[in-house]
C-alpha positions as CSV (number, residue, x, y, z in Angstrom):
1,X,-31.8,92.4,-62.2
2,X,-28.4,90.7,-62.4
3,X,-28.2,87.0,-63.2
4,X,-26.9,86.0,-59.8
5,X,-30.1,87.9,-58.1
6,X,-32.2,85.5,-60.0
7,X,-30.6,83.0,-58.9
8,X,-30.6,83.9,-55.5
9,X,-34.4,84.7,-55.2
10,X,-35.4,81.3,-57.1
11,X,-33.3,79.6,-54.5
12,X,-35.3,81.4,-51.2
13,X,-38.6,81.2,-53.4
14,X,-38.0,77.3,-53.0
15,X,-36.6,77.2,-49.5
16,X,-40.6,79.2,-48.7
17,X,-42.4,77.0,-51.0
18,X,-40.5,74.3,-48.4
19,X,-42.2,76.0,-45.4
20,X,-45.6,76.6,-46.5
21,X,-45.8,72.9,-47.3
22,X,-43.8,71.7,-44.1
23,X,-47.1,74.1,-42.4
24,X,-49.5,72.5,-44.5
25,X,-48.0,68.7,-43.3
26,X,-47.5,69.7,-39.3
27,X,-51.6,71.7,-39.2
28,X,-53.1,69.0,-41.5
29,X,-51.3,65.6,-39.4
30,X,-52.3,67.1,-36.3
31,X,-55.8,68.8,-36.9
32,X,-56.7,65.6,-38.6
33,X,-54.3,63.1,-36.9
34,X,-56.1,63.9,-33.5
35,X,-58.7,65.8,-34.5
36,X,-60.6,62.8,-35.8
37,X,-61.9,61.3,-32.6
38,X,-65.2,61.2,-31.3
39,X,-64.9,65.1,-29.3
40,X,-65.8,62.9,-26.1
41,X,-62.7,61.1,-26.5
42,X,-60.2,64.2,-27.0
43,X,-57.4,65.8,-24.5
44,X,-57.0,68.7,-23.7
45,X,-53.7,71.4,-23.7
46,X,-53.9,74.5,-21.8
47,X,-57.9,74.3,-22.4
48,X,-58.1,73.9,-25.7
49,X,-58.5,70.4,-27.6
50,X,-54.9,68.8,-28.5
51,X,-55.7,68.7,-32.0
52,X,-56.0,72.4,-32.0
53,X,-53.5,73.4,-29.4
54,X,-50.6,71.6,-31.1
55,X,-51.8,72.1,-35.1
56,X,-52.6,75.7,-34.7
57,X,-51.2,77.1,-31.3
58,X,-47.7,74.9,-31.3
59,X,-47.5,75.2,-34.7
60,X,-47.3,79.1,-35.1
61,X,-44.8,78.7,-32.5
62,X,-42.8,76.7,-34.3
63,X,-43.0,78.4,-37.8
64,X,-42.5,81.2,-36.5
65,X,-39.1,80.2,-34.7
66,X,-38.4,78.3,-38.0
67,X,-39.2,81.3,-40.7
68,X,-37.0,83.2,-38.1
69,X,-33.8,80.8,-38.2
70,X,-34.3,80.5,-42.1
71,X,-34.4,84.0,-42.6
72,X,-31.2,84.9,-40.3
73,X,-29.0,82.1,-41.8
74,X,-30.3,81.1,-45.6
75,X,-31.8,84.8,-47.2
76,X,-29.3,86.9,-48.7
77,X,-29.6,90.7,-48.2
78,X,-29.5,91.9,-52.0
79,X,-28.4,95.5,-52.7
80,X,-30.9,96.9,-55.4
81,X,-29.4,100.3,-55.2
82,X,-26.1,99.5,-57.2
83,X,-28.7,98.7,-59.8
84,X,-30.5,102.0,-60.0
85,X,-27.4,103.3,-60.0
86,X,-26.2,101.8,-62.9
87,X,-29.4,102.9,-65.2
C-alpha cells in the first residue's frame, strides 16, 4: 500500500471514529436526556415515547443522511488495482 493510501485511510478511519461517537452523544442525550422521567410523565412521537422516537428512530435518520453526505464528499475512491499491477 502506497504512503499516500495510508494517509488517506487514517484520515476517513478518524472522520468514522467522529460518527460513531457523534451517534453515541445524539442516542445517549436523548434516550437518557428524556428518557429519565417518571414513564407517566413522557410524550409521545408518532406512538412511540420521545425519548425513543428521536434517540433511536430520528437518529438513524439522521446518521444515515450524515454517513451518506460524508461518504459522497470526504472518502476518496482508492484504485488498488494499479497496485497488483505493479507486483
Amino acid at each position: 500500500m502506497k504512503k499516500e493510501h495510508v494517509k488517506i485511510a487514517n484520515r476517513e478511519a478518524w472522520i468514522g471514529v467522529g460518527l460513531v461517537i457523534f451517534n453515541f452523544v445524539w442516542w445517549f442525550a436523548f434516550a437518557y436526556g428524556f428518557g429519565s422521567k417518571d414513564p407517566q410523565d413522557y410524550t409521545y412521537v408518532l406512538g412511540l415515547p420521545a425519548w425513543f422516537f428521536y434517540s433511536c428512530v430520528l437518529g438513524f435518520i439522521v446518521m444515515a443522511i450524515l454517513v451518506t453526505i460524508v461518504v459522497k464528499k470526504f472518502f476518496v475512491a482508492i484504485p488498488f488495482d494499479e497496485e497488483m499491477e505493479e507486483k
